[in-house]
TORMISE-916309 format. One line per field, with one value per residue: residue number from 1; x, y, z of N, C-alpha, C in turn. Coordinates in pm, whole numbers. Layout:
REM residues N
i: c(NUM,...)
n.x: c(X,...)
n.y: c(Y,...)
n.z: c(Z,...)
ca.x: c(X,...)
ca.y: c(Y,...)
ca.z: c(Z,...)
c.x: c(X,...)
c.y: c(Y,...)
c.z: c(Z,...)
END
This chain:
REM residues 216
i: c(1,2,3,4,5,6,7,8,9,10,11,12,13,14,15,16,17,18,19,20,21,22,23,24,25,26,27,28,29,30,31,32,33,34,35,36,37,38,39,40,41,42,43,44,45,46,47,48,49,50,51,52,53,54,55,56,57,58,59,60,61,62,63,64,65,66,67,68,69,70,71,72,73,74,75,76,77,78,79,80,81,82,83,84,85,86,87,88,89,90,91,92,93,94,95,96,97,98,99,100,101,102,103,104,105,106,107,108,109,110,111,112,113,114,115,116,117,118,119,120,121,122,123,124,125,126,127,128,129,130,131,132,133,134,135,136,137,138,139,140,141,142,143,144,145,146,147,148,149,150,151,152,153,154,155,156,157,158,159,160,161,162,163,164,165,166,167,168,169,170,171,172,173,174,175,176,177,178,179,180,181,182,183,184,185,186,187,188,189,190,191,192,193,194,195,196,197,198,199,200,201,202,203,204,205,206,207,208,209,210,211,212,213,214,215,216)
n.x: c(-3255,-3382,-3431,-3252,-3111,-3032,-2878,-2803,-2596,-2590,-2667,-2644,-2797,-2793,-2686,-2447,-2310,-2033,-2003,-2288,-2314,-2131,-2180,-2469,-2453,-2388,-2552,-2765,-2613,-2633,-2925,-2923,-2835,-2975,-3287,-3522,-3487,-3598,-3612,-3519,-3514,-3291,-3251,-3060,-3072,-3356,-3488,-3620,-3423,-3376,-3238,-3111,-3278,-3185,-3371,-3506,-3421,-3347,-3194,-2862,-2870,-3117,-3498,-3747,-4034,-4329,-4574,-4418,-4347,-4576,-4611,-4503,-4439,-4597,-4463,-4169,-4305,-4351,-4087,-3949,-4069,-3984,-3694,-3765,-3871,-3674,-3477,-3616,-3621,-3342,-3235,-3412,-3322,-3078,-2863,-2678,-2648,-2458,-2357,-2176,-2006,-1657,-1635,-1368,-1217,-1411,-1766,-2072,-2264,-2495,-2490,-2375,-2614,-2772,-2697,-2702,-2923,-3061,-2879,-2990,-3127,-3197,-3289,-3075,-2854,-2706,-2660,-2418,-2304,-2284,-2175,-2140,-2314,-2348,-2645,-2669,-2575,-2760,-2785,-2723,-2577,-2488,-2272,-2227,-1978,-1995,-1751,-1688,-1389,-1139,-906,-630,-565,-336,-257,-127,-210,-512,-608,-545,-644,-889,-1118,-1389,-1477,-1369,-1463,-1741,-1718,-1633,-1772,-2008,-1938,-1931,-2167,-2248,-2240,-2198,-2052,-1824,-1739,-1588,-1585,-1396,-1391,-1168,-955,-1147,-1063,-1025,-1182,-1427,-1339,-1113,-1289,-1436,-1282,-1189,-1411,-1457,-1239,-1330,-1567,-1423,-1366,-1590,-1700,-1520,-1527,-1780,-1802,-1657,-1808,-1996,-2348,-2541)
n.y: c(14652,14694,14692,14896,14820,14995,14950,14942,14999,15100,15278,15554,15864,15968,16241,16183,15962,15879,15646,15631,15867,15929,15706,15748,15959,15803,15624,15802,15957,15732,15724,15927,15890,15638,15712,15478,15327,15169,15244,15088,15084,14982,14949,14806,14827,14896,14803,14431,14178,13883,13578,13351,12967,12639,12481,12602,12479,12241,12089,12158,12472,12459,12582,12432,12272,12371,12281,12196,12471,12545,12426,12529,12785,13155,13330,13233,13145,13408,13504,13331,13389,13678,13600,13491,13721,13913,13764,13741,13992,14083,13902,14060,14277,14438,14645,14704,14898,14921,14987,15089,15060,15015,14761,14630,14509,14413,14462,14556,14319,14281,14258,14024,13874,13942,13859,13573,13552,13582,13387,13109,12773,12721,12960,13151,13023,12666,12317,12065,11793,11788,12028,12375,12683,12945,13144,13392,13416,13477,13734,14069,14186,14407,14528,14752,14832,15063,15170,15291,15376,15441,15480,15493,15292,15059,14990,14668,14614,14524,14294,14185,14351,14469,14266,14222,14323,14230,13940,14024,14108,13883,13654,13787,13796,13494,13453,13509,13804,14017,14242,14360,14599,14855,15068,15300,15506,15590,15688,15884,15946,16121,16313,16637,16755,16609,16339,16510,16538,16297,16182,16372,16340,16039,16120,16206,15962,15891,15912,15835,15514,15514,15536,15245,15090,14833,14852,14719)
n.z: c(-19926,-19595,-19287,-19050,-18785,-18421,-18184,-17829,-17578,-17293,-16982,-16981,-17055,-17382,-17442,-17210,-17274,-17466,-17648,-17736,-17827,-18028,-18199,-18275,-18493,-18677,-18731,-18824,-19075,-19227,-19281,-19351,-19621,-19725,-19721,-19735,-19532,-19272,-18907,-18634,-18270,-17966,-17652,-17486,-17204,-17088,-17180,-17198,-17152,-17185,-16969,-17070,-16980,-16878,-16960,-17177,-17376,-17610,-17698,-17826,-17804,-17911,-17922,-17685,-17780,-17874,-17739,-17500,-17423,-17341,-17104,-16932,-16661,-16690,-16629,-16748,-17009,-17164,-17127,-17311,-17538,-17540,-17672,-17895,-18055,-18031,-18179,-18452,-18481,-18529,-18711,-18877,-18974,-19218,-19166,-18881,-18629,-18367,-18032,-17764,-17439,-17349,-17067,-16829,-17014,-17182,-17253,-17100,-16925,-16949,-17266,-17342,-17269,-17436,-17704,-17615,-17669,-17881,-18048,-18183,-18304,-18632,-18692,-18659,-18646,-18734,-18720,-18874,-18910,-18625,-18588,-18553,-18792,-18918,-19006,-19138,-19394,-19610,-19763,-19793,-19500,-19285,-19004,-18749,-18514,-18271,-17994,-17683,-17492,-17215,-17220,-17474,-17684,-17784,-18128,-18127,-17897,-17894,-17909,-17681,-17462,-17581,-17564,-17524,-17743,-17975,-17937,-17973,-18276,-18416,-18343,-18469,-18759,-18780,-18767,-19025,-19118,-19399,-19403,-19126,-18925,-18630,-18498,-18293,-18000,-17852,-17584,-17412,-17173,-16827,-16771,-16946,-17145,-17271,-17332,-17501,-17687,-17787,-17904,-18072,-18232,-18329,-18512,-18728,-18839,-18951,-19175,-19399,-19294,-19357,-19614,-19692,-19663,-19777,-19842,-19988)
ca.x: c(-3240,-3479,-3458,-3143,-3151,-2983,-2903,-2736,-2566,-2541,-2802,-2665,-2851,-2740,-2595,-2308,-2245,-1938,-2073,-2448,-2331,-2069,-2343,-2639,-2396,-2354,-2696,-2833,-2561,-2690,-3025,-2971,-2799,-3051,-3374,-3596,-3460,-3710,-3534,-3596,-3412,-3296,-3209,-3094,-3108,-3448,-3590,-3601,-3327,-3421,-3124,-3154,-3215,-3138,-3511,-3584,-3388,-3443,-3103,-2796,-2936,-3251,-3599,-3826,-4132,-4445,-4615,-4380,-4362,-4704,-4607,-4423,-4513,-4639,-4343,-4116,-4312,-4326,-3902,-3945,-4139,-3894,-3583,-3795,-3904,-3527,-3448,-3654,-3610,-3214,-3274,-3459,-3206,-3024,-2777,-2697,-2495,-2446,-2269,-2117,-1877,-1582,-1612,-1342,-1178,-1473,-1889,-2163,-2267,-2630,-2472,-2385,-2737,-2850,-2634,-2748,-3099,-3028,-2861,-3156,-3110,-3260,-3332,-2901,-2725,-2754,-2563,-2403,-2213,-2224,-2058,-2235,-2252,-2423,-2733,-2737,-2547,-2865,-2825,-2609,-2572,-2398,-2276,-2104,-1961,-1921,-1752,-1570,-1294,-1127,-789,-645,-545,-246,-340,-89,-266,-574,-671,-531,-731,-1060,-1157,-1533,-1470,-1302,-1572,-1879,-1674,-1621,-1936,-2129,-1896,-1937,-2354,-2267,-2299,-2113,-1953,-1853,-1685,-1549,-1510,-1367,-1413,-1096,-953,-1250,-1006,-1148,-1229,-1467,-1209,-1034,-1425,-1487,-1141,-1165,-1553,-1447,-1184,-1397,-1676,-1366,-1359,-1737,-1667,-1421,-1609,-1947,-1790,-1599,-1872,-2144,-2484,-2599)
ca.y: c(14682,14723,14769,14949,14788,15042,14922,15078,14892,15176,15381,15707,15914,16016,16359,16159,15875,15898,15543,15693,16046,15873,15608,15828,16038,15735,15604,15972,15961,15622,15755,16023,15828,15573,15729,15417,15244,15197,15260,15050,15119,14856,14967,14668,14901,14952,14664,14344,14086,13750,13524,13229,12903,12559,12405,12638,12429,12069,12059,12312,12611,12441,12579,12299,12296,12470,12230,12189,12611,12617,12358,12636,12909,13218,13466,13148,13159,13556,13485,13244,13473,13785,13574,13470,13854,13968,13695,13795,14148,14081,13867,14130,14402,14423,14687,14649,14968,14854,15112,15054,15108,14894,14764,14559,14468,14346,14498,14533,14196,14259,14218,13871,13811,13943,13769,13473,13515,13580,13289,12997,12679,12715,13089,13273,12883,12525,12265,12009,11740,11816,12168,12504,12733,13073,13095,13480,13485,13487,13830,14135,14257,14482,14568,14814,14859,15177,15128,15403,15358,15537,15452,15490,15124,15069,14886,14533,14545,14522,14136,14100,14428,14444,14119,14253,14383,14076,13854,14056,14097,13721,13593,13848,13722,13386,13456,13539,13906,14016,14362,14406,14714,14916,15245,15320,15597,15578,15818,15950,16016,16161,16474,16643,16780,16439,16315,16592,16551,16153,16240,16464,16236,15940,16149,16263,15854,15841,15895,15725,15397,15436,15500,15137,14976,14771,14821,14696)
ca.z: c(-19783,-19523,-19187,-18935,-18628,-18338,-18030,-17756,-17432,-17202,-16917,-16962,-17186,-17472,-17432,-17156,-17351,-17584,-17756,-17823,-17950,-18206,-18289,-18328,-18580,-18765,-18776,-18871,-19189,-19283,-19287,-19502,-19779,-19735,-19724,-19755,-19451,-19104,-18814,-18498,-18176,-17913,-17591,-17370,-17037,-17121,-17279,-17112,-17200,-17076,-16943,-17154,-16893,-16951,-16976,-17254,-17476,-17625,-17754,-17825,-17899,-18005,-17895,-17707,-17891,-17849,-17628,-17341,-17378,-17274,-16958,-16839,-16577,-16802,-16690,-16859,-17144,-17203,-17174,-17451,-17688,-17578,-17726,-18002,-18086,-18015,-18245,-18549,-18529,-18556,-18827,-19054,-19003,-19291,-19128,-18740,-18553,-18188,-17929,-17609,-17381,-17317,-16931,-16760,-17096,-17267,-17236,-17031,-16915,-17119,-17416,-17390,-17274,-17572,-17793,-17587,-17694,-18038,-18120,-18187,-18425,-18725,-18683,-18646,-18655,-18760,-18710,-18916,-18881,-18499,-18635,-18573,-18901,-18922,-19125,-19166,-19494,-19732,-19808,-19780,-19379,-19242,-18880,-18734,-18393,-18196,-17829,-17623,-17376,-17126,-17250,-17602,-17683,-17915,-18216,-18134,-17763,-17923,-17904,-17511,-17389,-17655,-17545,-17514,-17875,-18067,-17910,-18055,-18369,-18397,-18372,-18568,-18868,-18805,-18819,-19179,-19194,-19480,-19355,-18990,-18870,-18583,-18479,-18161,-17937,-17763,-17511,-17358,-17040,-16712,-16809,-17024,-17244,-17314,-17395,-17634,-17815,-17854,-17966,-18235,-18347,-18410,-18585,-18803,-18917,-18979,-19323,-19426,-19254,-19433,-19784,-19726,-19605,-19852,-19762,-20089)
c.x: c(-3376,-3511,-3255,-3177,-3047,-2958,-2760,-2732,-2476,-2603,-2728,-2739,-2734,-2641,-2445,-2255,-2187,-1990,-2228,-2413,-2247,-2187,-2425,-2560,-2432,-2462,-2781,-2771,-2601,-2833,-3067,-2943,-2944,-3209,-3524,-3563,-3558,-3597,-3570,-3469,-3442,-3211,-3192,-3055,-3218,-3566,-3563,-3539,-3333,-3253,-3104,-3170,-3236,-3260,-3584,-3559,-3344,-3279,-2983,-2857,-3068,-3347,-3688,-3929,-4272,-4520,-4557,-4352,-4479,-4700,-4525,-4528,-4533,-4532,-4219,-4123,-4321,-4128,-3888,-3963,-4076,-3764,-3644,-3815,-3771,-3483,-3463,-3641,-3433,-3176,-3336,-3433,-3106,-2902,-2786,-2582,-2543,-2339,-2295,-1983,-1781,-1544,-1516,-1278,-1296,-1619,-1943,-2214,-2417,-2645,-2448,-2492,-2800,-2814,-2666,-2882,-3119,-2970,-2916,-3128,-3222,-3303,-3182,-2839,-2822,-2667,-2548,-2280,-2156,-2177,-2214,-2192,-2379,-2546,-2750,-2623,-2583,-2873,-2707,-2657,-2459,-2381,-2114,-2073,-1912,-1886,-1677,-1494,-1216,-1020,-780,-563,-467,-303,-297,-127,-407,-691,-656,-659,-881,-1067,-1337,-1539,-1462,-1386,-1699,-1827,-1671,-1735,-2075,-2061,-1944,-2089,-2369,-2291,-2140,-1987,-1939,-1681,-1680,-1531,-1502,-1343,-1280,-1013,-1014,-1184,-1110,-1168,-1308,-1426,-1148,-1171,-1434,-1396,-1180,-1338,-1527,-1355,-1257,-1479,-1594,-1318,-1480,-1720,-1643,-1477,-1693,-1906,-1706,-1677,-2003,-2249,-2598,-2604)
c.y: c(14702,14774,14805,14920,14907,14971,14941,14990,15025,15236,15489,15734,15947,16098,16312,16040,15906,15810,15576,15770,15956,15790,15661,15908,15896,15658,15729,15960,15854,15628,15841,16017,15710,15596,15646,15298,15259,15186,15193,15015,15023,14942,14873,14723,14909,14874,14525,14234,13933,13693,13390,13090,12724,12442,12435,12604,12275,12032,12205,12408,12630,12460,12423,12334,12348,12431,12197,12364,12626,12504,12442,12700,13059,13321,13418,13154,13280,13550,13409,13362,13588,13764,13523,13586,13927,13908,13735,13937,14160,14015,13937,14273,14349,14479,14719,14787,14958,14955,15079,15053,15001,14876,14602,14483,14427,14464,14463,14399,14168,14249,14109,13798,13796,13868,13584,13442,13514,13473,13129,12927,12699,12857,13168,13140,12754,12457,12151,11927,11763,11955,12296,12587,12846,13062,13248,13563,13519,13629,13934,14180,14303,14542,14642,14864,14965,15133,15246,15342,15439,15559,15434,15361,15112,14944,14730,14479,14505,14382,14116,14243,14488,14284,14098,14274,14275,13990,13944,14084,13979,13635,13658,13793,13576,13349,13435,13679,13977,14138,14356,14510,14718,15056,15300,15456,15570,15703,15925,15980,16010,16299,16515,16682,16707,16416,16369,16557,16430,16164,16284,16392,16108,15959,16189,16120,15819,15792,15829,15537,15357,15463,15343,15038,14927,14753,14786,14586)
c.z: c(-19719,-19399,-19105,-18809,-18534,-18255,-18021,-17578,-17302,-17130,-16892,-17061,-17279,-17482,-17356,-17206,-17465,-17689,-17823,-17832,-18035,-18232,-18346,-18443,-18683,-18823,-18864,-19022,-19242,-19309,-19398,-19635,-19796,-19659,-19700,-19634,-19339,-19042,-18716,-18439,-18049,-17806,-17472,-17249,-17004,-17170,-17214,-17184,-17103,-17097,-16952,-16988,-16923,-16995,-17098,-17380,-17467,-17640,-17755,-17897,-18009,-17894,-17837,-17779,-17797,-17742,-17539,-17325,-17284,-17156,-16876,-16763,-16689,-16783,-16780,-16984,-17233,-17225,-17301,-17541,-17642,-17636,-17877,-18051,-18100,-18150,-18416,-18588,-18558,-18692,-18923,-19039,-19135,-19251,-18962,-18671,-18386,-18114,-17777,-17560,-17382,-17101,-16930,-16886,-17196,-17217,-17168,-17012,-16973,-17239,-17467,-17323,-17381,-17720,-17772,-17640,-17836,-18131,-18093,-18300,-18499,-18768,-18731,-18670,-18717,-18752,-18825,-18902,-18713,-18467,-18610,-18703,-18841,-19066,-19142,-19325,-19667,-19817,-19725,-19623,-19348,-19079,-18843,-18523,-18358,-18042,-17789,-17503,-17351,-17206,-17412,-17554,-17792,-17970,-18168,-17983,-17754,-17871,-17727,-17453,-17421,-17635,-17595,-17699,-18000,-18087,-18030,-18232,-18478,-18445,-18424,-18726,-18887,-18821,-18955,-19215,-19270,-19440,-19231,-18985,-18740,-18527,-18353,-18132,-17846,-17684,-17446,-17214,-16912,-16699,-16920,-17163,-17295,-17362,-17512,-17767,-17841,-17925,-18112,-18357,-18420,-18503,-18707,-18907,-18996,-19140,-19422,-19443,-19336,-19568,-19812,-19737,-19741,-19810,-19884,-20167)
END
């Protein structure tokens, strides 16, 4: 193992976000079993998420090459080299916990920027046969999703109203990473009292979660 990537799709701080207090619990316990891990933290409120655009690629999801980068304008080519930097640092996470809310059935709309920038031929995909395949299953990864929502969500309504959820679920498997998880914050209500309770319940799964999960 090597590195724990964080990241965190929400601008409250910490203390009012239901998805960063369960997360940060769960990163913190992964820390203290695994001692020898670096930590690096990804805040896409905070950090600049370029919005992929259609010049900056030669092909699907293929990079043009180095010399028409540098025929760009230079805030173009700083967007280039922040999806290439996004890119690599997602790539040498070994374990990935991601937290966010659930808006509008699905997430913040910076999360499928970032997922946009992250996936690069030859780098997260490749194709064959016309076919996209995931190239990140060289080695054991692991990802785990925290999200909170207002509403508790019965399990068989799951697929029509986690839409946001399914999706990032979906296509972190199909990258190739070997574990992907869950752990929902649900029932955070409109009150701080509803918050606290669906809070305490999820931290009461933590457990459970990281003894299933292979980070090895």
């Amino acid at each position: 193992m090597n590195n724990l990537l964080y990241i965190t799709a929400n601008s409250k701080p910490e203390h009012l976000s239901s998805s960063k207090t369960v997360s940060r619990i769960v990163v913190n316990r992964i820390l203290d079993k695994y001692q020898e891990l670096k930590l690096e933290e990804l805040d896409l409120y905070f950090q600049y998420i370029p919005r992929p655009k259609y010049h900056y690629f030669s092909s699907r999801s293929a990079m043009i090459d180095n010399d028409t980068i540098l025929k760009l304008s230079q805030p173009e080519q700083n967007e280039i080299q922040q999806m290439i930097q996004l890119c690599d640092q997602f790539i040498s996470a070994s374990i990935v916990v991601f937290a966010a809310p659930m808006w509008s059935l699905s997430f913040p709309g910076i999360v499928k920027d970032y997922i946009d920038s992250i996936i690069l031929k030859d780098k997260t995909i490749a194709f064959e046969n016309n076919m996209p395949k995931g190239l990140l299953n060289d080695k054991q990864r692991t990802f785990i999703y925290v999200q909170a929502s207002g509403a508790n969500i019965p399990f068989l309504m799951k697929p029509a109203l986690n839409k946001g959820g399914s999706y990032l679920l979906n296509i972190i498997k199909f990258l190739g990473f070997s574990s992907v998880e869950e752990l929902l914050v649900d029932g955070t209500g409109t009150s701080e009292e509803e918050r606290l309770k669906a809070i305490s319940k999820a931290k009461d799964k933590i457990d459970n979660l990281l003894n299933s999960v292979l980070f090895e």
